[in-house]
Backbone as CSV, one residue per row, in Angstrom:
resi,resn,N_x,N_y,N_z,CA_x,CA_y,CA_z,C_x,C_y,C_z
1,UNK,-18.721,48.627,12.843,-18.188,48.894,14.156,-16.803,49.499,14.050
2,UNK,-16.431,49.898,12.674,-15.411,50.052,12.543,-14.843,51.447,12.921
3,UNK,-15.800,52.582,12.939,-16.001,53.911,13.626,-15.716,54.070,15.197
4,UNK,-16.329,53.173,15.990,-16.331,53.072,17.299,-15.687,52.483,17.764
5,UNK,-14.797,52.711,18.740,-13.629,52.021,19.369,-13.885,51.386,20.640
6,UNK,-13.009,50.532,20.813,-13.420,49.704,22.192,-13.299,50.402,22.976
7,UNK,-12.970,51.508,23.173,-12.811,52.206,24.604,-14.527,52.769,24.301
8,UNK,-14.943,53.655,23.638,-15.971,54.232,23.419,-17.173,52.976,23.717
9,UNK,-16.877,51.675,23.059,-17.745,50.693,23.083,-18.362,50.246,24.545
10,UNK,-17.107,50.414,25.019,-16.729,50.115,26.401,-17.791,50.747,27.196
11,UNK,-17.334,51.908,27.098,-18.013,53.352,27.405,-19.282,53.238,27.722
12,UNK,-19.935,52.803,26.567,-21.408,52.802,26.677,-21.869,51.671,27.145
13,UNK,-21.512,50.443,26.978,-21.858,49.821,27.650,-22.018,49.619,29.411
14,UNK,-20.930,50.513,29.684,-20.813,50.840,31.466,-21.961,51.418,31.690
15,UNK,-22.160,52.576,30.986,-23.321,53.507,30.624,-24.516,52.824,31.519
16,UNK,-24.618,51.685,30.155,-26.055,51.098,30.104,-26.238,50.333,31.583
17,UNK,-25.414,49.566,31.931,-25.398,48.861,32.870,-25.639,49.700,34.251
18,UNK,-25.061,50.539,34.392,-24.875,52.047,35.193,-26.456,52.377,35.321
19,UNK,-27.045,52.661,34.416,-28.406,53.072,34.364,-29.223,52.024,34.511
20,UNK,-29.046,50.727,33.798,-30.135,49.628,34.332,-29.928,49.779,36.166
21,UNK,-28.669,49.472,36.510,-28.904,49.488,38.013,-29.293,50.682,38.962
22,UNK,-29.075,51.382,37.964,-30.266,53.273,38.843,-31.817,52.505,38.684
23,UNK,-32.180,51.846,37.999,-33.468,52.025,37.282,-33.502,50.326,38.678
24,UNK,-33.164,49.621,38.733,-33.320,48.377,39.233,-33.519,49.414,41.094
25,UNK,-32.875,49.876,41.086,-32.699,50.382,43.015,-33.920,51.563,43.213
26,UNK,-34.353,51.811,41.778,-35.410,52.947,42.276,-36.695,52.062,41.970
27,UNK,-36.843,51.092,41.200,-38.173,50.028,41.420,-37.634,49.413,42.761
28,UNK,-37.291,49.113,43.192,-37.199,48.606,44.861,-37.679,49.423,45.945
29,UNK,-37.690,50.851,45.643,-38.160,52.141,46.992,-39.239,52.551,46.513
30,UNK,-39.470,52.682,45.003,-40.747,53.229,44.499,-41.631,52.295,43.738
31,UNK,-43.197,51.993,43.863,-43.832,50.940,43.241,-44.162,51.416,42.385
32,UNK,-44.513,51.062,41.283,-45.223,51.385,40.119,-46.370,52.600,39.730
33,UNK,-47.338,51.962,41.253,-48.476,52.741,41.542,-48.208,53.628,42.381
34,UNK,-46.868,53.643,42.904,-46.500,55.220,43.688,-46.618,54.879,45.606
35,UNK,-46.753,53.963,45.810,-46.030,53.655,47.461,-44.758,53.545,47.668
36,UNK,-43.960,54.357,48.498,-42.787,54.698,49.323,-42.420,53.495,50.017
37,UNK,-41.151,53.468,50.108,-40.238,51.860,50.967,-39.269,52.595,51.356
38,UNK,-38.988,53.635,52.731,-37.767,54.603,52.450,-38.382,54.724,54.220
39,UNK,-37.099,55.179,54.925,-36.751,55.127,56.188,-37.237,56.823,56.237
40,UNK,-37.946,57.337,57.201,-38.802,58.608,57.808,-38.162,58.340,59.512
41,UNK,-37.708,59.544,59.939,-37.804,59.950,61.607,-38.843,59.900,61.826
42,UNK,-39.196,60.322,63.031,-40.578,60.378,63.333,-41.408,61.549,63.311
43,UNK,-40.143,62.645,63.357,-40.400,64.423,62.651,-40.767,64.017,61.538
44,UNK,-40.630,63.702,60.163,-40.611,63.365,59.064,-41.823,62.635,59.094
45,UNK,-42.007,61.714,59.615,-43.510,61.529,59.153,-44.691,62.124,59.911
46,UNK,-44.193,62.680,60.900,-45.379,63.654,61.127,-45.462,65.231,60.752
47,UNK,-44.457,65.185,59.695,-44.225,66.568,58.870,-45.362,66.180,57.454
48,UNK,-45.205,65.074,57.059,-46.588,64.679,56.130,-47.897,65.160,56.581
49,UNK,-48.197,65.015,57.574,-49.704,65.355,57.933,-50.161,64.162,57.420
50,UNK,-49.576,63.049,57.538,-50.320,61.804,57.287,-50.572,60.822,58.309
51,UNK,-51.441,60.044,58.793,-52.101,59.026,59.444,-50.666,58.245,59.298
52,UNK,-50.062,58.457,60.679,-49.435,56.977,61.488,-50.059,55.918,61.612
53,UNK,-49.734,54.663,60.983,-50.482,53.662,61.426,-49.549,52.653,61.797
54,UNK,-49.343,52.028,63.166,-48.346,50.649,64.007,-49.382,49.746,63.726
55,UNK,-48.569,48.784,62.397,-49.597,47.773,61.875,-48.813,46.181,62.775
56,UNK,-47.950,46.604,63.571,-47.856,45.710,64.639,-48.649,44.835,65.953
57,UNK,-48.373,44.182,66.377,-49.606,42.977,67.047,-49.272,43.598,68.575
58,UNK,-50.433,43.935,69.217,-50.293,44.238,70.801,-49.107,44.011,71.486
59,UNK,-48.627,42.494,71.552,-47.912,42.222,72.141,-46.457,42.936,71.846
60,UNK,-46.555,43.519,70.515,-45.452,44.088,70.214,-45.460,45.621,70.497
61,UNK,-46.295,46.064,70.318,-46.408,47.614,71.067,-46.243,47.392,72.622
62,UNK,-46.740,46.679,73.162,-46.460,46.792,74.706,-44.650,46.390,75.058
63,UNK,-44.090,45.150,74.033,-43.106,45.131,74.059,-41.436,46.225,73.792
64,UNK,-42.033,47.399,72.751,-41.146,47.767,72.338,-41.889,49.523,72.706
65,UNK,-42.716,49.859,73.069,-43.731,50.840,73.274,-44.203,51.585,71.485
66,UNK,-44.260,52.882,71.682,-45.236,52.832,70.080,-44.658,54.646,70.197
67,UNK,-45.211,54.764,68.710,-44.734,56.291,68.412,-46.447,57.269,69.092
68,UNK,-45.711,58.318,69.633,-46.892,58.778,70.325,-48.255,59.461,69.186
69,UNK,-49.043,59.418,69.717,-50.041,59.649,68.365,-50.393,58.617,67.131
70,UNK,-49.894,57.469,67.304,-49.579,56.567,66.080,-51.052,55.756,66.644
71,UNK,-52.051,55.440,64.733,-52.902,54.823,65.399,-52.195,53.510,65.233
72,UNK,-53.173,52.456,66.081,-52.563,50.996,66.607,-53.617,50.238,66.012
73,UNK,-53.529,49.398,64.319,-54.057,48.892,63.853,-53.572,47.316,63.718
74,UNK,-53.765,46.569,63.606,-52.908,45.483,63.114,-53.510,45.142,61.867
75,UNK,-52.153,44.522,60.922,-52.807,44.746,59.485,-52.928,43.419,59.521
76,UNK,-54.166,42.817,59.000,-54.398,41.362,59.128,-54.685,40.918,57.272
77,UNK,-55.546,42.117,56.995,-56.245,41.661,55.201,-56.573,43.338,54.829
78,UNK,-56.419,43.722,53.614,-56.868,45.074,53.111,-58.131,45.500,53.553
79,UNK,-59.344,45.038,53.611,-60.670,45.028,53.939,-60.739,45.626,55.668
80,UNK,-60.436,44.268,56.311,-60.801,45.345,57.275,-59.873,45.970,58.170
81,UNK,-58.701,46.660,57.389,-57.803,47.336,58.161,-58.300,48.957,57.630
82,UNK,-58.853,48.740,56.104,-59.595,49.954,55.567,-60.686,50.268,56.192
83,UNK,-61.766,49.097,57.018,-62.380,49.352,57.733,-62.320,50.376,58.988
84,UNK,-60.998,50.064,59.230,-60.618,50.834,60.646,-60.055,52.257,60.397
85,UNK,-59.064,52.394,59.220,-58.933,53.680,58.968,-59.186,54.328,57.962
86,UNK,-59.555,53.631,57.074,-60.910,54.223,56.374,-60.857,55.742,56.176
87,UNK,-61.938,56.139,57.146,-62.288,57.128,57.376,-61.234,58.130,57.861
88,UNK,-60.121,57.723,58.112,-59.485,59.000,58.985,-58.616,59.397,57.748
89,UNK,-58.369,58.163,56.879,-57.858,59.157,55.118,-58.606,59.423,54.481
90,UNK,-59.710,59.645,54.449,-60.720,60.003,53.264,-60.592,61.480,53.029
91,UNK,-59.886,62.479,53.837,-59.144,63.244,53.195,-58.584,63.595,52.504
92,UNK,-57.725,62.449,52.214,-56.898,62.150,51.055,-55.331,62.334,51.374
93,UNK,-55.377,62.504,52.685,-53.715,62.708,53.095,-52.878,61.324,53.175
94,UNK,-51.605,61.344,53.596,-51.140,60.109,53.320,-51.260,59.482,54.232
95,UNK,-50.489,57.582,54.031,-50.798,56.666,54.641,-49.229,56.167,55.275
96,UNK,-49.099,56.540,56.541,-47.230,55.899,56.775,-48.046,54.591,57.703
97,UNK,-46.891,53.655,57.280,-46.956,52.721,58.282,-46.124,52.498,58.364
98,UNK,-45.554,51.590,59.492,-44.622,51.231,60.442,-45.046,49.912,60.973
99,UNK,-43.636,48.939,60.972,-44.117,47.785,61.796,-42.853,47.603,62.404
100,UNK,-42.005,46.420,62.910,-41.101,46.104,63.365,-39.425,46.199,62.878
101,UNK,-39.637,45.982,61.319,-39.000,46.489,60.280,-39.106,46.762,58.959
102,UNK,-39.882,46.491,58.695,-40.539,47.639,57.053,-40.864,46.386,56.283
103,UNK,-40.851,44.926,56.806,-41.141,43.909,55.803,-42.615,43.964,55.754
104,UNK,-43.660,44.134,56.731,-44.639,43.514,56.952,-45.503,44.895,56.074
105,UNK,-44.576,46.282,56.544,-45.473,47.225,56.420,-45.160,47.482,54.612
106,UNK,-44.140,46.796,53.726,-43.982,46.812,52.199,-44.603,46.060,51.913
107,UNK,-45.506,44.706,52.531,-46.365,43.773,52.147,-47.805,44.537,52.340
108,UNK,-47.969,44.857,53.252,-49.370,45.590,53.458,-49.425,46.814,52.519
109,UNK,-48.514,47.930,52.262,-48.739,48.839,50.994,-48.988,47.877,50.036
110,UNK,-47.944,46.819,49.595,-48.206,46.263,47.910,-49.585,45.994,48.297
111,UNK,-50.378,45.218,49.060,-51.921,45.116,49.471,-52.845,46.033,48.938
112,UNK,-52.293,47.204,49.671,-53.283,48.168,49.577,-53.487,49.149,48.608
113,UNK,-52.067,48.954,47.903,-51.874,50.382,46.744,-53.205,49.710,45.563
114,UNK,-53.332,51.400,44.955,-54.653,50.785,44.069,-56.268,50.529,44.418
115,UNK,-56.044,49.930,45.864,-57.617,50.479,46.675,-57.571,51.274,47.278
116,UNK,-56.805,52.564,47.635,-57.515,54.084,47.907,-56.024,54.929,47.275
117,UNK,-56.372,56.279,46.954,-56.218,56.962,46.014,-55.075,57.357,46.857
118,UNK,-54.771,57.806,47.808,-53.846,58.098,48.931,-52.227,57.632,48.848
119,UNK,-51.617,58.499,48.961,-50.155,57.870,48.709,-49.555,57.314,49.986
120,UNK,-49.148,56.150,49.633,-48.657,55.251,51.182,-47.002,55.114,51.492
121,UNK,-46.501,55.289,52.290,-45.254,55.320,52.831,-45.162,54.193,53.588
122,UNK,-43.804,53.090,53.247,-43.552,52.000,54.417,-42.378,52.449,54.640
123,UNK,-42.232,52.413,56.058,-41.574,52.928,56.808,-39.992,51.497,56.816
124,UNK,-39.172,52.206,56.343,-38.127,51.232,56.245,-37.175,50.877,57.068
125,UNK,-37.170,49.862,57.972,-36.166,49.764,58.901,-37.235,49.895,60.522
126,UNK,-38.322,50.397,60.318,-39.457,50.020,60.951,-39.192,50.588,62.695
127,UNK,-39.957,50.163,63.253,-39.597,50.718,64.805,-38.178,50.118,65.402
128,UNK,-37.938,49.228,65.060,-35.752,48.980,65.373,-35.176,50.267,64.441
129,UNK,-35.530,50.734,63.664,-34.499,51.786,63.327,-35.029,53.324,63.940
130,UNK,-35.988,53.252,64.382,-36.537,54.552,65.085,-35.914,54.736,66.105
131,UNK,-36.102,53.543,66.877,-35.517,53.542,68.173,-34.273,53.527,68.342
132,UNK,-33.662,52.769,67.455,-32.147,52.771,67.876,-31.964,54.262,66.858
133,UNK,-32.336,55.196,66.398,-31.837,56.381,66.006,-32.019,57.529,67.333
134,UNK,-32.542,56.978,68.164,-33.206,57.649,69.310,-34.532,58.113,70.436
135,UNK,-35.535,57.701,69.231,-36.675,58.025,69.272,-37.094,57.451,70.975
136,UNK,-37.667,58.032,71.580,-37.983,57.528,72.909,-39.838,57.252,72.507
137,UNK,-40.214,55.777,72.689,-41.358,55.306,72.862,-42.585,55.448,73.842
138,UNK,-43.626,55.532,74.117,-44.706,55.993,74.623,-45.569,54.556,74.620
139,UNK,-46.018,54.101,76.208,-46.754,52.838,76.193,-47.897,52.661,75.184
140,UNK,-48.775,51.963,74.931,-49.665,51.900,74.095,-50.721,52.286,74.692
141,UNK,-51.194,52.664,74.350,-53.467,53.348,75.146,-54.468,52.700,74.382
């Protein structure tokens, strides 16, 4: 160690630490298998061409209203929420969801990643950050 000096030692060690915590904050937004945890406008996710899905409970769409065009699933179990939209990704386009604030809808991707091929987006910060960015809501149908 007699080559390398404590400043240099120093150095790299900041380095390392520096990079473990790049590497620690990008496994938190990105999963392994490739589902998204990252805040989208509502331009933005309908610039995907991907299936909106409000995996929120009735009472909460009527409460807070819903993004227009967004289908209105509630995510209960992988099975039969694939049941319901299923078919409208078998395209293969992507999967955004949205719930109240991005907890329910990062539990339902970790769910689902791995049973369809489709890349899934949870919407982070969820319909409280839509709305309070501006977004004006549309009752539920």
């Amino acid at each position: 160690m007699s080559t390398i000096t404590k400043r240099t030692f120093l150095g790299i060690g900041l380095g390392a630490v520096a990079g473990a915590a790049g590497i620690g904050y990008a496994m938190t937004n990105v999963s392994a298998a490739g589902f998204e945890h990252r805040f989208m406008t509502v331009e933005e996710m309908q610039a995907t061409g991907g299936l909106i899905v409000d995996i929120r409970t009735p009472p909460e769409w009527v409460e807070t209203g819903v993004i227009d065009g967004a289908r209105l699933v509630t995510f209960n179990d992988p099975a039969s929420f694939l049941a319901r939209v299923g078919p409208e990704i078998a395209d293969g386009r992507d999967l955004v969801l949205i719930c109240r604030s991005g907890n329910r809808t990062s539990a339902a991707a970790r769910a689902l990643e791995g049973r369809i091929p489709n890349r899934i987006v949870s919407v982070d910060g969820g319909m409280g950050k839509v709305i309070s960015d501006g977004y004006k809501t549309v009752p539920p149908s």
